[in-house]
C-alpha positions as CSV (number, residue, x, y, z in Angstrom):
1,X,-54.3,-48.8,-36.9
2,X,-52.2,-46.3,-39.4
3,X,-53.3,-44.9,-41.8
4,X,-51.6,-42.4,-44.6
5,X,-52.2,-39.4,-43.4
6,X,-51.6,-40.2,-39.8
7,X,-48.9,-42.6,-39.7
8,X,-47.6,-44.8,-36.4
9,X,-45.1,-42.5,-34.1
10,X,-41.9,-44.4,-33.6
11,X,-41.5,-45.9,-30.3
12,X,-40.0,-44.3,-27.4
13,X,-36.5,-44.7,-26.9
14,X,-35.8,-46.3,-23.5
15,X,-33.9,-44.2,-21.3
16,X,-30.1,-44.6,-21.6
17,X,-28.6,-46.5,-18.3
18,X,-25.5,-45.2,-17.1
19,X,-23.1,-47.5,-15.3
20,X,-20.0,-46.7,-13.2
21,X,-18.4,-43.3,-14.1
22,X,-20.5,-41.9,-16.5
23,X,-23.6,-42.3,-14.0
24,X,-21.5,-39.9,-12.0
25,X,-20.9,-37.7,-14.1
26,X,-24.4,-37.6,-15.7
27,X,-25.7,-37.1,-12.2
28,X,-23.7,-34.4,-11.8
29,X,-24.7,-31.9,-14.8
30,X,-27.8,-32.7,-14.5
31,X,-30.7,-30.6,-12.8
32,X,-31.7,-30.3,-9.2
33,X,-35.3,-30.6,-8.9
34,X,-35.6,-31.0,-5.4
35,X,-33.9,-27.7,-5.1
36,X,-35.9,-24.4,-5.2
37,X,-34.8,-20.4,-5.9
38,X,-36.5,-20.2,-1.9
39,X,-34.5,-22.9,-0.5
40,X,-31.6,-21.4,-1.9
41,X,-32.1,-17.8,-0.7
42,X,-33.0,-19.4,2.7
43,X,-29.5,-21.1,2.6
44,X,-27.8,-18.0,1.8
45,X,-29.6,-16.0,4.3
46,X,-28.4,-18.9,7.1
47,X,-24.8,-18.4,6.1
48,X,-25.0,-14.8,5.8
49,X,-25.5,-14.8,9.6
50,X,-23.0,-14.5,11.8
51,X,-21.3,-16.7,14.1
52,X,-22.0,-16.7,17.8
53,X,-18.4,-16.8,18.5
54,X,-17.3,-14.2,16.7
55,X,-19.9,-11.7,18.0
56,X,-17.2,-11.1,20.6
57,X,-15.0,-9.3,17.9
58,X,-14.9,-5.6,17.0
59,X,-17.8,-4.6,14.3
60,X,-16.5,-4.8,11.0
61,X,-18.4,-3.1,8.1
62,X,-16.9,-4.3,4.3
63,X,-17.0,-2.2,1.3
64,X,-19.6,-2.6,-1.7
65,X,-18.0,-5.1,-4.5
66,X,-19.1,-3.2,-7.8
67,X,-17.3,-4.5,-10.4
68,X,-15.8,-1.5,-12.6
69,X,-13.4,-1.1,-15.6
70,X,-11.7,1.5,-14.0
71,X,-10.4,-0.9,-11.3
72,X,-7.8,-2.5,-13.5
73,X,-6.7,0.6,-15.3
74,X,-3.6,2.8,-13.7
75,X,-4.4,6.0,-12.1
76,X,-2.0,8.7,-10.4
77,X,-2.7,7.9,-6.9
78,X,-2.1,3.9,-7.3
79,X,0.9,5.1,-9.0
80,X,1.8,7.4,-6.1
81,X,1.0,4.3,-3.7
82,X,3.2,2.0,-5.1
83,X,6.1,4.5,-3.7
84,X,5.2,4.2,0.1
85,X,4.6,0.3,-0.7
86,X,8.6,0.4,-0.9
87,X,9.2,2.8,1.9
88,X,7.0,0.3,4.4
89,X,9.2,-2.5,3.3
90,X,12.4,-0.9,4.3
91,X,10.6,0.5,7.5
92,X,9.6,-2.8,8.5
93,X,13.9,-4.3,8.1
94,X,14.9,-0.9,10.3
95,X,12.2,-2.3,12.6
96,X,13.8,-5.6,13.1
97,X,17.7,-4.4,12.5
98,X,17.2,-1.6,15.8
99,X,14.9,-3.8,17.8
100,X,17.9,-6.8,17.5
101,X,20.8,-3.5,18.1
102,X,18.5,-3.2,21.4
103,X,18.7,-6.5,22.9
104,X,21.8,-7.0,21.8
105,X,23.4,-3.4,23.9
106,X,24.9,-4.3,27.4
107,X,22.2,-3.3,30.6
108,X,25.2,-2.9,33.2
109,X,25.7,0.9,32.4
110,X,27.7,3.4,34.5
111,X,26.3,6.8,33.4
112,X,29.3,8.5,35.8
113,X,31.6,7.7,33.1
114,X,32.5,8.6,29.6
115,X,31.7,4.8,28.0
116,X,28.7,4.9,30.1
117,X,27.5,8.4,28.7
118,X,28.0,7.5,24.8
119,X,27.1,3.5,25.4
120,X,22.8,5.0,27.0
121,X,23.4,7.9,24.4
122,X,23.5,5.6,21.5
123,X,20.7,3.6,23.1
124,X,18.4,6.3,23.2
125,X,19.2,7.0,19.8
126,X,18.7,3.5,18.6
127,X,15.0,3.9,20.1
128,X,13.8,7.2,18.2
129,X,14.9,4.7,15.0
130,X,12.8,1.9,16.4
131,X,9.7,4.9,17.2
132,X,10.4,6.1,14.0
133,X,10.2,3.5,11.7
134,X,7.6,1.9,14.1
135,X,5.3,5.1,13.2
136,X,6.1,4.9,9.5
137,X,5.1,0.8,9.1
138,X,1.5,2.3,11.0
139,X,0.8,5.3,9.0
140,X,1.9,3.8,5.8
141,X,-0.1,0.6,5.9
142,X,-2.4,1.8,7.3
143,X,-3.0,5.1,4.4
144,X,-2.2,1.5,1.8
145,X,-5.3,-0.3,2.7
146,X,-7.7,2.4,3.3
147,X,-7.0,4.1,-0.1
148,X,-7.3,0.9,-2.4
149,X,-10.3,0.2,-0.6
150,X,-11.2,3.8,-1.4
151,X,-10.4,3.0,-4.4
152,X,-12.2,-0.3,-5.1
153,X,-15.1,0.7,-3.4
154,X,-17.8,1.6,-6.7
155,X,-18.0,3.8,-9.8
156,X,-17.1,6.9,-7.6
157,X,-14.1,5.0,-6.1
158,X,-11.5,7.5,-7.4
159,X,-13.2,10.6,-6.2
160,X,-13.5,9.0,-2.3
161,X,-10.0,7.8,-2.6
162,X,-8.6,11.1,-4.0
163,X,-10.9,13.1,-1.4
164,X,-9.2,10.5,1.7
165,X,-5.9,11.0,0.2
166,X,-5.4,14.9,0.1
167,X,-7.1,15.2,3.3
168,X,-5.3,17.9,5.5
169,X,-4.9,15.3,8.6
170,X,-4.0,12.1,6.4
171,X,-1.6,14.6,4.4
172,X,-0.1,15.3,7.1
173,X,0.6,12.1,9.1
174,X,2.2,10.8,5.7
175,X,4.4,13.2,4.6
176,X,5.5,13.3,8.5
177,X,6.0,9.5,8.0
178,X,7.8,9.6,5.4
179,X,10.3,12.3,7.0
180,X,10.8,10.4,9.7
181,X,11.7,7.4,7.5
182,X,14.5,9.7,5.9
183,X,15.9,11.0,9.1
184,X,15.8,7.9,11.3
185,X,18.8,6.4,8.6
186,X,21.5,9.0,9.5
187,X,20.4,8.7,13.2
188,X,20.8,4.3,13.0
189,X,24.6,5.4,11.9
190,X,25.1,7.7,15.1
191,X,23.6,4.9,17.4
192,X,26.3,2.2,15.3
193,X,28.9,4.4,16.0
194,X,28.1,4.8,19.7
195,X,28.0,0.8,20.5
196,X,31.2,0.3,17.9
197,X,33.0,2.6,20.5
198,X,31.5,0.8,23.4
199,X,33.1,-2.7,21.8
200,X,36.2,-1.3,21.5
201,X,36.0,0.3,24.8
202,X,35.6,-3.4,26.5
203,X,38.1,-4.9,24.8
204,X,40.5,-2.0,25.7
205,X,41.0,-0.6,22.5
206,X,39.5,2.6,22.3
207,X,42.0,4.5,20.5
208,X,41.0,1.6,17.6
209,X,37.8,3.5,17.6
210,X,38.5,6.8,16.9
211,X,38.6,6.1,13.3
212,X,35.8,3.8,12.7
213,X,33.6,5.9,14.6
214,X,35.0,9.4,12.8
215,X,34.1,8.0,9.4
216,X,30.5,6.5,10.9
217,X,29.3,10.3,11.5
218,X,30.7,11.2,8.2
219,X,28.9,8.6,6.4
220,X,25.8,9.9,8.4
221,X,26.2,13.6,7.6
222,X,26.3,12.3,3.9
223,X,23.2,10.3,4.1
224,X,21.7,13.6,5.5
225,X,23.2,15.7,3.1
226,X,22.1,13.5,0.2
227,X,18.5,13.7,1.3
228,X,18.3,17.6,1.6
229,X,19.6,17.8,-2.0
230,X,17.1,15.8,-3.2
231,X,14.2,17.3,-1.2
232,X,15.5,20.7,-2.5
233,X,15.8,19.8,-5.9
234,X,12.6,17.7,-6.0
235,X,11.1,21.3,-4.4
236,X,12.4,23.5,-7.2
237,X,11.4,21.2,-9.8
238,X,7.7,21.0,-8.6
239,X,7.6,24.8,-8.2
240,X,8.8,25.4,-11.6
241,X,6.6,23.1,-13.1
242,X,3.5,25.0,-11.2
243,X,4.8,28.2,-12.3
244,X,4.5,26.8,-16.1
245,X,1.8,25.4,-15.5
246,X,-0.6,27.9,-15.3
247,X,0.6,30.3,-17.9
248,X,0.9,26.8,-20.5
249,X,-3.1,25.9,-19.6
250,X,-3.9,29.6,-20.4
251,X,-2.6,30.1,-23.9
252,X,-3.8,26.4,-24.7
253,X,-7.4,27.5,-23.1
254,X,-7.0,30.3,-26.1
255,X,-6.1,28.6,-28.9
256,X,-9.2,26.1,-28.4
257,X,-11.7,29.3,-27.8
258,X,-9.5,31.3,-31.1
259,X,-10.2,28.0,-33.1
260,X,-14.0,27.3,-32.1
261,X,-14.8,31.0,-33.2
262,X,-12.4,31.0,-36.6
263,X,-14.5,29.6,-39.8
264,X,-13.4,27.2,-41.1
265,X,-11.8,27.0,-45.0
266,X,-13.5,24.0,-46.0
267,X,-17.0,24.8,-46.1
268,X,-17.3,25.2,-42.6
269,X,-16.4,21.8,-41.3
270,X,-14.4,21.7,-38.0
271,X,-11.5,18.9,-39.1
């Protein structure tokens, strides 16, 4: 029975039937009840397990993954990273351009004779490229991937990476590296020159040589020459800039201490 003040409630809608598609779908954003916060951290805890088969493996730790704004903002040593980034490429193509000069050299060599002598000298040369460049793709890469994860690895990522970066012993192997690098280009045009006089040799021709291999050590005394200008005038720039520098940070330290202490004309206010 109704009455006025406590009227009949509307019937209940019947549940909407879903056909086809839709049920899908509905099925889909709609809540698991069957599935519990402890079932789920039980799953996770299962999959966090390792694998029997890959217990075999070396230990691996991982960095923590902190999400931090500074991770997508530039800093001096990503800066400084994407440099070597370039260097390894071209290390890894003087890899694969003295490895092929290798194979490709003649094994029948007569050392007794003067084609002999310059054909193993420019194959010993052609290996310190190979160990050269071999040792710059290591330490390169290698200083790469430990630094950005240096980098990445929480709110004091910066300070670890920048402590990892100027250490004495990484400082070292890199700017070694990196000479090697530099050197091992010259030294690739001495080993050409070497096998160019062999071919020529074989084909009994060697006065043909004499040119080709004449402007081959020029063109490696420039490459040389071009990078011990630009070592020394990279060295007297940085120098100069230190000697500045000092002397620059001083007399701005004294403005902001003469400034701090002078009154100021407006009543006081520091503007």
């Amino acid at each position: 029975e109704t009455s006025p003040c406590h009227p009949r409630a509307p019937p209940l809608a019947e549940p909407r039937r879903w056909s086809g598609r839709r049920r899908t779908a509905a099925m889909a954003y709609s809540p698991l009840s069957h599935v519990t916060g402890s079932s789920i951290e039980e799953d996770m805890q299962a999959e966090a397990q390792l694998s029997c088969g890959l217990t075999i493996l070396p230990r691996s730790d991982s960095m923590d993954a902190t999400n931090d704004p500074r991770f997508v903002s530039d800093n001096v040593i990503a800066k400084r990273l994407a440099a070597f980034q370039t260097i390894s490429v071209v290390s890894v193509l003087m890899v694969n351009l003295s490895v092929k000069q290798l194979f490709l050299l003649q094994k029948s060599i007569d050392v007794t004779t003067t084609k002999g002598v310059i054909q193993y000298s420019g194959f010993l040369v052609m290996i310190a490229v190979f160990l050269m460049n071999l040792t710059t793709v290591v330490v390169v890469i290698q200083q790469l991937f430990m630094t950005y994860r240096l980098l990445t690895a929480g709110p004091t990522g910066f300070e670890l990476a920048k402590a990892y970066y100027l250490n004495p012993n990484v400082v070292t192997m890199r700017h070694a590296a990196v000479k090697a690098f530099f050197f091992s280009l010259p030294l690739f045009v001495v080993s050409t020159s070497c096998m160019v006089w062999v071919t020529f040799s074989d084909s009994d021709n060697p006065r043909l040589a004499f040119p080709v291999v004449i402007f081959l050590f020029f063109a490696a005394g420039v490459l040389f020459f071009i990078h011990s200008k630009h070592q020394a005038v990279f060295r007297k720039c940085y120098h100069m800039a230190k000697a500045h520098e000092q002397p620059l940070l001083t007399a701005v330290g004294a403005l902001e201490t003469n400034s701090h202490r002078t009154p100021g004309r407006f009543f006081g206010i520091d503007v």
